[in-house]
Every structure is written in C-alpha cells, then in structure tokens.
VOLUMKOL-704092 format. One line per field, with one value per residue (C-alpha): residue in one letter; chain; x, z, y. Coordinates in Angstrom, 3 decimals. Each point is the difference from the previous one (the first is absolute). Last residue first. Example, Ala and Ser with C-alpha at 12.3 -4.5 7.8 and 13.67 -1.06 7.14 Angstrom:
% residues 2
residuo [S:A]
cadena [A:A]
u [13.670:-1.370]
w [7.140:0.660]
v [-1.060:-3.440]
END
This chain:
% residues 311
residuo [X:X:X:X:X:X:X:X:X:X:X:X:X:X:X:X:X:X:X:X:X:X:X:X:X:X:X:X:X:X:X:X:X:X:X:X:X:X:X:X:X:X:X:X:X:X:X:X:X:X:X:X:X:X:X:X:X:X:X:X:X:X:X:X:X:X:X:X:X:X:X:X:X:X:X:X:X:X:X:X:X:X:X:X:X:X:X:X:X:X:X:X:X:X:X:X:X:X:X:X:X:X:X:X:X:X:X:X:X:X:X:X:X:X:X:X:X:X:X:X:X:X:X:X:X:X:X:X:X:X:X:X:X:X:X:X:X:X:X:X:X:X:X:X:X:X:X:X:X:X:X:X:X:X:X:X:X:X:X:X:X:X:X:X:X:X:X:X:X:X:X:X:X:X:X:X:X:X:X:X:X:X:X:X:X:X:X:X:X:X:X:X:X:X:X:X:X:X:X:X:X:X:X:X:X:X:X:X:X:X:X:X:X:X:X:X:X:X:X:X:X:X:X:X:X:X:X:X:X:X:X:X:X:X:X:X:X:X:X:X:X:X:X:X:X:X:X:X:X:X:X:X:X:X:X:X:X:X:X:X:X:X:X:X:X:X:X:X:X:X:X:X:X:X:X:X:X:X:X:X:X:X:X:X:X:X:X:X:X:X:X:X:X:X:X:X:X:X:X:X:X:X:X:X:X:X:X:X:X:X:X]
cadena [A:A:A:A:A:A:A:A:A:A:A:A:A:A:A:A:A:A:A:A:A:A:A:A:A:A:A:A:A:A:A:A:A:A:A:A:A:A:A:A:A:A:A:A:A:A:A:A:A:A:A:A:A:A:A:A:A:A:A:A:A:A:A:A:A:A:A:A:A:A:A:A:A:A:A:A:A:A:A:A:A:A:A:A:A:A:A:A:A:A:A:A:A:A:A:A:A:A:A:A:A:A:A:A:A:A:A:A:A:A:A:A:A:A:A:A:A:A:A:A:A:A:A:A:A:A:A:A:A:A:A:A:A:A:A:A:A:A:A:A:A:A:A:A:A:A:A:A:A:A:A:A:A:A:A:A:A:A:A:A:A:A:A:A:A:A:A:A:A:A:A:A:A:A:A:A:A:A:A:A:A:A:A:A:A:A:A:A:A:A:A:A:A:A:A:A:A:A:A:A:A:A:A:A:A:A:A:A:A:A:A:A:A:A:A:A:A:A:A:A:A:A:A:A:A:A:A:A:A:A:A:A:A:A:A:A:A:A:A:A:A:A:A:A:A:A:A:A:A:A:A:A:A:A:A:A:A:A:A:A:A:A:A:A:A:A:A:A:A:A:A:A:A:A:A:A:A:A:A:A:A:A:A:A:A:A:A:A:A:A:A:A:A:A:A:A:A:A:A:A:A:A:A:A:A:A:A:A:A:A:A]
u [136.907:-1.378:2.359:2.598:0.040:-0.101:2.939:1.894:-1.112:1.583:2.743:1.453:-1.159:2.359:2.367:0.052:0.136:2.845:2.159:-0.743:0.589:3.478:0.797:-0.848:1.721:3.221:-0.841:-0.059:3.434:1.764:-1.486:1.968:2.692:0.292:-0.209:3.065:1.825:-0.374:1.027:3.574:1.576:-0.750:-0.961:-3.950:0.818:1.262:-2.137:-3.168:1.646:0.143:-3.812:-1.085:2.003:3.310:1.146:2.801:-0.799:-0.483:-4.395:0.552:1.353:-3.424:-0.959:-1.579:3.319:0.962:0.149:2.739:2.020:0.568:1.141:-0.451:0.207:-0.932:2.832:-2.071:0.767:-1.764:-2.580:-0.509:-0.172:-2.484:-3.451:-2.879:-1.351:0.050:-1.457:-2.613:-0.112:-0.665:-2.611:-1.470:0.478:-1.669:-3.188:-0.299:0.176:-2.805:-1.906:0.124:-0.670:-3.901:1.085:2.716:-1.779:-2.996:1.013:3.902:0.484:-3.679:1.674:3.414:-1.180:-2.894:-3.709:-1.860:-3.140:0.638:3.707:-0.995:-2.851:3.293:2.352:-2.872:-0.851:3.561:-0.908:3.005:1.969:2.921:0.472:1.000:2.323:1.661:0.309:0.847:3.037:0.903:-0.079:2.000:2.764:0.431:0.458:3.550:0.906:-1.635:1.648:3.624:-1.543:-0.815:3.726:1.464:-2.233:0.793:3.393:3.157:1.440:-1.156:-3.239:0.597:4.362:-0.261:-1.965:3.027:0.896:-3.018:-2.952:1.190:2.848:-1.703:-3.350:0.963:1.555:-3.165:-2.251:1.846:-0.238:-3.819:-0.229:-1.705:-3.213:-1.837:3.054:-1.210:-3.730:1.948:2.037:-2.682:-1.973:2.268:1.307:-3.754:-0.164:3.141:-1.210:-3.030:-3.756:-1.281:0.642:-3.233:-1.989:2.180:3.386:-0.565:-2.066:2.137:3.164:-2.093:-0.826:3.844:0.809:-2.125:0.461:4.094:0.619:-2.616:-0.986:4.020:1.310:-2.497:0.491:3.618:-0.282:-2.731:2.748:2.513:-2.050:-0.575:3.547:0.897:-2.700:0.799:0.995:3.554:-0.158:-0.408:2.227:3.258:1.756:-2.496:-2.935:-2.069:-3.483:-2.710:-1.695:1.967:-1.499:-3.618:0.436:0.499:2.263:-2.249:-1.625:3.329:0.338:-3.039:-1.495:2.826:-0.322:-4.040:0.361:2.715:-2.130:-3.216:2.077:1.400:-3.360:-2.136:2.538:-0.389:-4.039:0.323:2.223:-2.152:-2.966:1.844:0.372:-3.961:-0.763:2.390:-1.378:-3.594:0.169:1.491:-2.176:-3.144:1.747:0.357:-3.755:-1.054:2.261:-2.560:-2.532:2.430:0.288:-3.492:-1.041:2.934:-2.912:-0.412:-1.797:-3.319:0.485:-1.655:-3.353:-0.241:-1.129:-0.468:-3.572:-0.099:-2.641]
w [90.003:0.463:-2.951:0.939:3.600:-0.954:-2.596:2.999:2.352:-2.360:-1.054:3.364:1.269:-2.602:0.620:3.474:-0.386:-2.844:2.620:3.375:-3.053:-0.032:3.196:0.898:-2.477:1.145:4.066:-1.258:-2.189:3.175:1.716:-2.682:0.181:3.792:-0.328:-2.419:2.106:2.641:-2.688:0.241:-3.115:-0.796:-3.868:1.327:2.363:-1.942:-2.665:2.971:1.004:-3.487:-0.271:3.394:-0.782:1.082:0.482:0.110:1.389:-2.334:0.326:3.756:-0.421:-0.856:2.672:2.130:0.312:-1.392:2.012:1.083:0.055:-3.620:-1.469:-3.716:-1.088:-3.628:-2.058:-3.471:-1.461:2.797:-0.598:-3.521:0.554:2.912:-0.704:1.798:1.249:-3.450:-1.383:2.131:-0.380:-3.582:0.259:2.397:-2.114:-2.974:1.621:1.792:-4.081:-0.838:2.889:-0.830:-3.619:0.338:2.660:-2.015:-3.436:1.217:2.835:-0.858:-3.259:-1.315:2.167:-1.214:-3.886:0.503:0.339:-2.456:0.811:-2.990:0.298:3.193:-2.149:-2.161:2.570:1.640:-3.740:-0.068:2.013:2.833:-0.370:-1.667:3.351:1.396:-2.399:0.407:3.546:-0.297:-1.982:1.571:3.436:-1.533:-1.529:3.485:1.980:-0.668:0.193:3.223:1.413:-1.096:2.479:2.545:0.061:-0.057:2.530:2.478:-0.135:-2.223:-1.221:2.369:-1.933:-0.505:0.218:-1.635:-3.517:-2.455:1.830:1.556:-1.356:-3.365:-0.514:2.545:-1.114:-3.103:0.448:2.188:-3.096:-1.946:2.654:-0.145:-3.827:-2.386:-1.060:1.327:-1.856:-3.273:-0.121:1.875:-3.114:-2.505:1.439:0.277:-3.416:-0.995:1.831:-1.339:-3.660:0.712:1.141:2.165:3.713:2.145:0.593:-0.008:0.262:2.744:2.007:-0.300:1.063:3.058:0.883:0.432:1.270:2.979:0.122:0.212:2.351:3.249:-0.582:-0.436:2.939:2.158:-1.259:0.184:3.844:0.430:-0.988:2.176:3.048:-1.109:-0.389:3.031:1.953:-1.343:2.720:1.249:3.438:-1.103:-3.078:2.194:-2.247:0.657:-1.888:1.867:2.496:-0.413:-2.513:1.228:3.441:-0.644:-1.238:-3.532:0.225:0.321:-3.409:-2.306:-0.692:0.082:-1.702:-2.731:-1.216:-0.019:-2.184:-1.859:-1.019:-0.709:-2.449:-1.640:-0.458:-0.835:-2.962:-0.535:-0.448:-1.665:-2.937:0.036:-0.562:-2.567:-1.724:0.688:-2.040:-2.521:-0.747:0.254:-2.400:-1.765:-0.017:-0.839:-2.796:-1.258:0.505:-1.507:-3.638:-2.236:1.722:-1.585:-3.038:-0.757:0.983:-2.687:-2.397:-3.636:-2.079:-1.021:-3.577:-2.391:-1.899:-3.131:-1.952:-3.171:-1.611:-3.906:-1.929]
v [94.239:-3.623:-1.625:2.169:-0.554:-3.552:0.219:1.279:-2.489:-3.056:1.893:0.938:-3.871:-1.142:1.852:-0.354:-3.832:0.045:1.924:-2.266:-3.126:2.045:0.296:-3.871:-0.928:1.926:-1.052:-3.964:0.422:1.280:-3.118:-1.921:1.882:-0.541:-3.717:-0.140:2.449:-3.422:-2.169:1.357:0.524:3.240:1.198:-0.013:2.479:2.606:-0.388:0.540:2.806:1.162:-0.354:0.934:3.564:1.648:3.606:2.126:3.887:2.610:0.473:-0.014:3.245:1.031:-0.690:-3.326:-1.380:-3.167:-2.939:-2.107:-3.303:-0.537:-2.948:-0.669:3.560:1.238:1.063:0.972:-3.313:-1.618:2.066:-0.727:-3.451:-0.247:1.301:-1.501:3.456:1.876:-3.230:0.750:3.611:-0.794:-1.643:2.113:2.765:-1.948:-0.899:4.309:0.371:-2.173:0.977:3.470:0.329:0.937:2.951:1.088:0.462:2.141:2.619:0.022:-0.707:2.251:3.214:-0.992:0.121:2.461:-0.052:1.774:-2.176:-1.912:-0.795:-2.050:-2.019:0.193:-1.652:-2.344:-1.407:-1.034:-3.036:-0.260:-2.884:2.045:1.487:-2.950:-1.400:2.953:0.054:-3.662:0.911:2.865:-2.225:-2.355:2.252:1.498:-2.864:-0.506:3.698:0.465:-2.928:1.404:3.349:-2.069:-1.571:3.328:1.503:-3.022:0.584:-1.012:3.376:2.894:0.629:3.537:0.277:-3.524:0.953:-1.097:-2.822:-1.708:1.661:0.091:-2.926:-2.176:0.496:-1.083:-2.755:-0.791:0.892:-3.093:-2.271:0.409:-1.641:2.029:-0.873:3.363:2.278:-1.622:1.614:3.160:0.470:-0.388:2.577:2.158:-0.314:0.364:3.237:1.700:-1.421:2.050:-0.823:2.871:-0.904:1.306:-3.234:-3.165:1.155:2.629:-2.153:-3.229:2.856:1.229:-3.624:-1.029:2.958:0.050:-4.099:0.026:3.290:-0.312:-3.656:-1.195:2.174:-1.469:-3.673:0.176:1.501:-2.804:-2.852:1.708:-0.347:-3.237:-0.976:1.871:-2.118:-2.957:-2.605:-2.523:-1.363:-3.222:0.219:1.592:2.261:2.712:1.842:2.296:-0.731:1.106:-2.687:-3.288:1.322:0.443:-4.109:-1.835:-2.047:-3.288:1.465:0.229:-3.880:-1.327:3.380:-0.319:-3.668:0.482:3.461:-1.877:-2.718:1.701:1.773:-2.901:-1.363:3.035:0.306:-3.829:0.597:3.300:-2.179:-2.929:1.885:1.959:-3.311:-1.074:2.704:-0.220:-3.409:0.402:2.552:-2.110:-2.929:3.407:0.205:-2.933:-0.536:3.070:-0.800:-1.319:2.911:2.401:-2.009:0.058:3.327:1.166:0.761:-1.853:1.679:-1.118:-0.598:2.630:-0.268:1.192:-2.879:1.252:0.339:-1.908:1.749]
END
C-alpha cells in the first residue's frame, strides 16, 4: 500500500517582509523626525527672536511712571494706565458673563442634554463657532451690543466690548468644558448611580471636582486670548486715546474704553520711533499679564488636585 504524503507547505507568514522592510522604516522615521525637529527648532527661533527684539526695545521704558501715567501726544511722557484699566474692566466683565455661561452650557450639553437633532445642531454649531475668525464676533457685537442694545450698554463702552469678548470665548470654554468632562471614567457616574445618587447631586459632588483642572485650563486659555484680542474691538469702536478712568459703578460699565492691545496698534502705526519704544514696553506688561494668568492656573490646578488627592 502506497501512503500519501500529506504533509502541507509551511505557509508563508508576512514576518519576512515586515522585517524586509525594518530598516526603511526605521530611515523614515528618522526622517520625519528630524523634520519636525527642524520645524520646533525654527519656531523656537523666530520666537526667541522677537522676545529678544522686544525686551531691548520695550525694557528701558519700562518705569512706575510709563505704568500710571495716561496716553499723550508726546512719546516720553506717554503711559497705559487707561489701557490697563480698561484691559481689567474687559477682563472683569468677561470672567463674570463669558466663563459662567460658558461652563453652564458644557455642563448642560455633556451630562443632562438627551441626544436630539436640536442638540446635535448645537453641537455642531458651537464646534464651528470656535474657528471663526474674531472680526466676525466684533461685527457682531457692534450690531447687538452696539446698536441694537445702546440704551443698556450705552453703544461703544466697556460693557459692549466685554460682552463681544464673551461671545468669542464662549465656544472655547464649551469646548474644553466638554472635553473635560468626558475625561472623567464613567465608572464614577454609575458607582454614583449606585448609591441612588442623582444626576446634579453625582455632577456636582463627583464629576465636577475630577473635571476641574481641565476646565479652570481652558478658561485661562481663553481669557488669554480674551486679553490679547484686538480685531474685534476695533471694529466694535474701541478708543485709541483716552485720558480717563471709568468709574467704579455701574455707570462705569457705559463709558469708552481702550485696552494694552489697541493701544499698543495705535502706537505701532506712528511714525515716530519713540511710540515704537512704548509698544514695545506695552507688549512687555501684556506678557507679563498673561504668563501672571497661566501661573495661577497652574498653581490652582496643581493644589487643587492635591487637596483631592489627600482629601
């Protein structure tokens, strides 16, 4: 009796030709890595550039009195104190209207909003209303809070211009609400669940707490480009040259205003290199704010996820 040869061919795996093609791509690996390289590297450049370009310039100018005193026609005797009086003002008006809302709304959409078309429309609005351009929210600041709004804000004041700045932050902070609250483990919502907790009670004394420093992140982003802004309040009617304060009142709220980032437009469009210097130094005092802002935030976060971790 003749037996058969029954056994099969090794088949062939794709080990092989993986380990064929190892070396070529590790090269471009390689490659793209050294390309982004490159990239952060020129970044880092440029930046490192104007920082040094900007402190030699604006850093001589710098003094108590460039800080107190207000703007004037002569460059050396020329300071910021309206435009950083008026740059707190926007700030104010921004964290008391713009981030309430803003978190209320991530809240609402994330964890008590049943999924609808309404909802999804919403959604998909505010994911496109984040990317538009800032100009666009000053036209329509000035039509709202400008025009149609005037005998409340009193056309172009400081609530007007706060209140366009609450509308151009307010998509991000959503956002990053959002974002926030969807790093949470679910586990913590039904462990909540569980113990016949309920929606709000489990949001506020279990969610919240864990999504905190993600959305305190966010706001402070967001304040800071709150802060820098410049197109939208120029198209608003922001002052260049303003020679007072606003009152601490209410009334305050409808007087004109001006901020360190149009004064510092204002200056930089003059010929004289002495408005030059005082833009520059202008610049200094905004960077300054705004690392002051990143810094508590981060130290916010840090101790509150300590007190959390201990508690």
């Amino acid at each position: 009796m003749k037996f058969l040869d029954q056994s099969l061919p090794v088949p062939t795996t794709p080990t092989s030709h993986f380990e064929s093609s190892l070396p070529m791509r590790h090269r471009l690996d390689a490659a793209f890595a050294s390309v982004v390289w490159m990239a952060v590297l020129i970044a880092l450049v440029v930046l490192m550039s104007l920082l040094v370009d900007v402190a030699v310039d604006g850093l001589p100018r710098l003094s108590w009195d460039f800080l107190t005193s207000f703007p004037s026609r002569n460059p050396e005797r020329a300071g910021i104190l309206s435009a950083l009086v008026g740059s707190v003002w926007l700030l104010g008006i921004v964290a008391c209207i713009g981030l309430p809302v803003g978190i209320g709304a991530g809240i609402f959409l994330e964890e008590f909003a049943r999924r609808s078309f309404l909802v999804n429309l919403i959604e998909i609005n505010i994911s496109n209303l984040a990317g538009i351009p800032s100009i666009i929210y000053g036209l329509l600041g000035l039509e709202l809070f400008v025009r149609v709004l005037e005998p409340i804000t009193g056309g172009r004041s400081v609530l007007a211009g706060g209140l366009t700045l609450s509308l151009l932050i307010m998509p991000i902070v959503i956002v990053a609400t959002r974002e926030a609250l969807r790093a949470v483990p679910s586990s913590i919502r039904e462990g909540g669940y569980a113990l016949g907790g309920g929606r709000w009670q489990i949001v506020r004394r279990l969610v919240l707490p864990q999504a905190f420093s993600g959305i305190l992140t966010g706001s402070i982003l967001a304040m800071s480009r709150a802060i820098g802004e410049t197109a939208s309040l120029i198209t608003i009617g922001a002052l260049t040259f303003i020679a007072f304060l606003p009152a601490l009142s209410p009334e305050g709220l409808r007087t004109p205003f001006t901020s360190l980032p149009i004064q510092t437009f204002n200056w930089v469009s003059r010929p004289q290199a002495g408005f030059h210097t005082n833009a520059a130094a202008t610049i200094i005092v905004l960077m300054i704010v705004l690392l002051s802002m990143n810094a508590t935030a981060i130290y916010l976060r840090d101790k509150f996820r300590q007190s959390k971790s201990f508690g």
